[in-house]
C-alpha positions as CSV (number, residue, x, y, z in Angstrom):
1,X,-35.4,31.5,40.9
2,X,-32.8,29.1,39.9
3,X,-33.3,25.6,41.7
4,X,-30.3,23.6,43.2
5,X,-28.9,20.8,42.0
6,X,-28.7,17.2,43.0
7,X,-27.0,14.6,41.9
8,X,-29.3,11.2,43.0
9,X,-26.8,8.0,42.4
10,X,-28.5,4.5,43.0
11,X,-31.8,6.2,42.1
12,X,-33.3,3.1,41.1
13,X,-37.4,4.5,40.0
14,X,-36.9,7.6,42.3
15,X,-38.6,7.3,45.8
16,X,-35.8,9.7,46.9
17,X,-35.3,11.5,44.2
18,X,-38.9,12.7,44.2
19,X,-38.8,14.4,48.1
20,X,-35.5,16.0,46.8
21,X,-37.4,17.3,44.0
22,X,-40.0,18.3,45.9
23,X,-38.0,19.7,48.7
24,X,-37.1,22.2,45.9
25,X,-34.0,20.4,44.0
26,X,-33.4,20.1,40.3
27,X,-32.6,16.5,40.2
28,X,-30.4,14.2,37.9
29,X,-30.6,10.4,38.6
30,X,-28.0,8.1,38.4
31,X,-28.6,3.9,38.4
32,X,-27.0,1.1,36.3
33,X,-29.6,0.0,34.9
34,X,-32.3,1.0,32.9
35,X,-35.0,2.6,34.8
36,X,-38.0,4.0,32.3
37,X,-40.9,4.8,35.5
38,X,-37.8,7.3,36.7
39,X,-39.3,10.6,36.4
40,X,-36.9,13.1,36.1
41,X,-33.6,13.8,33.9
42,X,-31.4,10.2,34.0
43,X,-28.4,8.8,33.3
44,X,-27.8,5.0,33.2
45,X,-24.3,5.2,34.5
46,X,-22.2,3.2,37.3
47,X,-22.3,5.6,40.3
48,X,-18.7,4.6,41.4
49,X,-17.6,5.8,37.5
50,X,-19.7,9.1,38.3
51,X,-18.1,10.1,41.5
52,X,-14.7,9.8,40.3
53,X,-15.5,12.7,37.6
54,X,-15.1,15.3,39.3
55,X,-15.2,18.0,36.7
56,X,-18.8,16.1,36.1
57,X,-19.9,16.7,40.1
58,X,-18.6,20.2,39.7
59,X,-21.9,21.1,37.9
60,X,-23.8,19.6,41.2
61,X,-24.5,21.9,44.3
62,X,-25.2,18.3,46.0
63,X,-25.3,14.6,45.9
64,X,-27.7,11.8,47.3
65,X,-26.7,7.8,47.4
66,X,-28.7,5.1,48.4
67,X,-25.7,2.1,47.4
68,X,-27.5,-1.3,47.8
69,X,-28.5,-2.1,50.8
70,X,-28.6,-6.4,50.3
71,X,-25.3,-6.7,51.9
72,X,-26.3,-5.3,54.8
73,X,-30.4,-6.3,55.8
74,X,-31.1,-8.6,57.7
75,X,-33.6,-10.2,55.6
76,X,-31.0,-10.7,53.6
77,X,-29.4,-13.2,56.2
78,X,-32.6,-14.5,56.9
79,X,-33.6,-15.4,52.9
80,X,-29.7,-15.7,51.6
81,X,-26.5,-14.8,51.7
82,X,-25.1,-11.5,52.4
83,X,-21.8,-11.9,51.1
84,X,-23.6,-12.9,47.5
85,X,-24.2,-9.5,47.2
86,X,-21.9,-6.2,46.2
87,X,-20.9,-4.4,48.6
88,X,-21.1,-0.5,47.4
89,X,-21.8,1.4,50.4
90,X,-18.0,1.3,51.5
91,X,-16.5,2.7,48.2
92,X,-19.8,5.4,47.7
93,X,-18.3,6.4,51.4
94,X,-14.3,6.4,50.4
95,X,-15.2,8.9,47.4
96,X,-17.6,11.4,48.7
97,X,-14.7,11.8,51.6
98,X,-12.4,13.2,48.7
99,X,-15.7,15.4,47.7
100,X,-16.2,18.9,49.0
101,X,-20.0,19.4,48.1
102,X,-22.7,18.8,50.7
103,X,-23.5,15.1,50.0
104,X,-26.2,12.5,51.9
105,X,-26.0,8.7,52.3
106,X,-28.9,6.6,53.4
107,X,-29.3,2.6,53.9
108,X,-30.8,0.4,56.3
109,X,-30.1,0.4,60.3
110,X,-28.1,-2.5,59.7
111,X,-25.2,-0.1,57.9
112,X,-24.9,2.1,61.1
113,X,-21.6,-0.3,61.7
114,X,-20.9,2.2,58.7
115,X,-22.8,4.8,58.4
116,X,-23.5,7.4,61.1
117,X,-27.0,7.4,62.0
118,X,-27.8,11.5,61.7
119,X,-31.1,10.9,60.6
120,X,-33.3,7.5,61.5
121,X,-36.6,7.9,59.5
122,X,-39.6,6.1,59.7
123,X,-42.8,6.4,57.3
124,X,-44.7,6.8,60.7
125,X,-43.1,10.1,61.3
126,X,-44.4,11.5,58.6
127,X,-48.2,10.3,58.7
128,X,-47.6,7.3,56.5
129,X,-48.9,3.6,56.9
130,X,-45.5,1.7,56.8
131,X,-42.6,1.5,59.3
132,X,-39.5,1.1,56.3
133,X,-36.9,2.5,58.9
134,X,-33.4,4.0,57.2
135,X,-30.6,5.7,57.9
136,X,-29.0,9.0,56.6
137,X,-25.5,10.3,57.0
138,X,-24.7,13.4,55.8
139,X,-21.2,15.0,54.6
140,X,-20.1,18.7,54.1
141,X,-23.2,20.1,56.1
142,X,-23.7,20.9,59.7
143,X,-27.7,22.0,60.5
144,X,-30.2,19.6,60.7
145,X,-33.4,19.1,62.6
146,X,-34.6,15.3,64.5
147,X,-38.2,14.1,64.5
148,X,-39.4,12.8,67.7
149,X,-38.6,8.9,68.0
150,X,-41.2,6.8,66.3
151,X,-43.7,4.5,67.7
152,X,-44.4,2.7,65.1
153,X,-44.1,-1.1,67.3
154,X,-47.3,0.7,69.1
155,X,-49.2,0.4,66.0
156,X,-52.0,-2.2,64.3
157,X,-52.8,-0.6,61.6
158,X,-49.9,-0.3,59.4
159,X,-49.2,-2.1,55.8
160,X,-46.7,-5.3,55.5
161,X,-43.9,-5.2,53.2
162,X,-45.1,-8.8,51.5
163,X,-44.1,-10.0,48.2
164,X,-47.7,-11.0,47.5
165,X,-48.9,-7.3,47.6
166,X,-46.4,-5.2,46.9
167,X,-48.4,-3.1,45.2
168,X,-50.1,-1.9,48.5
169,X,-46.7,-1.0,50.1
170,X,-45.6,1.1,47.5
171,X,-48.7,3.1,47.2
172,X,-48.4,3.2,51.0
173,X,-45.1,4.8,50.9
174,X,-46.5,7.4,48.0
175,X,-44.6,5.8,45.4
176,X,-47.7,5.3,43.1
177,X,-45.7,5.6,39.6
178,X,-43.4,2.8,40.6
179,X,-43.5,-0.9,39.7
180,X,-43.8,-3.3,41.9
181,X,-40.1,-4.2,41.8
182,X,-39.6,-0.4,42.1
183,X,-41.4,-0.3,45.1
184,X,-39.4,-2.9,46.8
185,X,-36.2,-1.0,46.7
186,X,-37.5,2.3,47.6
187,X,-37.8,5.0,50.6
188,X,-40.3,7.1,50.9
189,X,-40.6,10.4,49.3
190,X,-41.4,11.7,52.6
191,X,-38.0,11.3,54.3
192,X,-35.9,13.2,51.2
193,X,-38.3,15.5,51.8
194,X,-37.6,16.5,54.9
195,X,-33.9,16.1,54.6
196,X,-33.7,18.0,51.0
197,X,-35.3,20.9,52.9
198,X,-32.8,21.2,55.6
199,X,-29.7,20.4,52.8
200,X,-31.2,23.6,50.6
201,X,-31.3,25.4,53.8
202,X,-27.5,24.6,54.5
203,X,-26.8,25.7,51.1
204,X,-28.4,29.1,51.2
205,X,-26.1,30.0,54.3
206,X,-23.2,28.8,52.5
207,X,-23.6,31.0,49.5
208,X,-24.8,33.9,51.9
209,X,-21.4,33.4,54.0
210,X,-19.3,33.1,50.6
């Protein structure tokens, strides 16, 4: 049987990428820069450039973003400035409006001034150690299923995103294959996961209805 495709721009060393992979998508990543832990088929590309191809996207049955997410955190604010960052999470938005594939966004809470919360994930919703909440919009698809509310502020036991063991959050999140830098840009594969499940799911009753 013939796997989807998606399209992963952003992909950075593939925390999402991976769930969508293992959610049961054939997935091509997209990032900027070089990214040699990135385990699947790659393309060192600028993802605005990408999503204005369209005959490119054709060849996609679906498309995943994570644009950066400094301009909005708050730990930016808190360790910087957030305007000394890009801000690509408004132009990503602009051209997947003018796409008709099903397409998902995610970024930090601090976007939903952007992005419409569908999905809020945390890593306690899925059994993991770490709280590393995010946001998912989705485009050109309808069904979806919520998790119960987290209560992850309940907990003790969970890991710290600190710079001086970043190695233990990453490995916490399951992304064992990443660097350390890797691991502090990433979600875990858990969340694509879930939501790569649901997308193949809205795709199947697509094609059935066409």
């Amino acid at each position: 049987m013939t796997r989807p495709r998606l399209l992963d721009l952003y992909c950075c060393e593939g925390g999402a990428s991976m769930g969508y992979h293992r959610a049961g998508f054939d997935v091509t990543g997209v990032d900027k820069n070089p990214q040699p832990r990135y385990p699947f088929a790659f393309i060192q590309a600028d993802a605005l450039e990408v999503l204005a191809d369209h005959d490119f996207l054709a060849g996609f049955d679906a498309i995943a973003a994570s644009p950066t997410c400094q301009r909005k955190a708050r730990v930016t604010a808190w360790r910087g400035c957030r305007e000394d960052h890009p801000n690509t999470l408004t132009p990503t938005l602009r051209a997947l409006e003018q796409i008709s594939i099903p397409w998902v966004v995610e970024n930090v809470p601090e976007a939903a001034d952007e992005l419409r919360p569908d999905f809020l994930l945390c890593g306690t919703q899925f059994g993991l150690r770490v709280r590393r909440h995010r946001i998912f919009q989705r485009g050109n698809w309808s069904s979806y299923e919520l998790l119960p509310p987290c209560n992850c502020y309940r907990r003790r036991d969970l890991v710290p995103f600190e710079h001086k063991d970043e190695r233990a959050f990453a490995d916490a999140m399951g992304c064992t294959w990443m660097t350390n830098l890797g691991g502090r840009q990433a979600i875990p594969p858990a969340y694509t996961e879930h939501i790569g499940r649901q997308l193949i799911a809205a795709l199947a009753i697509t094609t059935t209805a066409a």
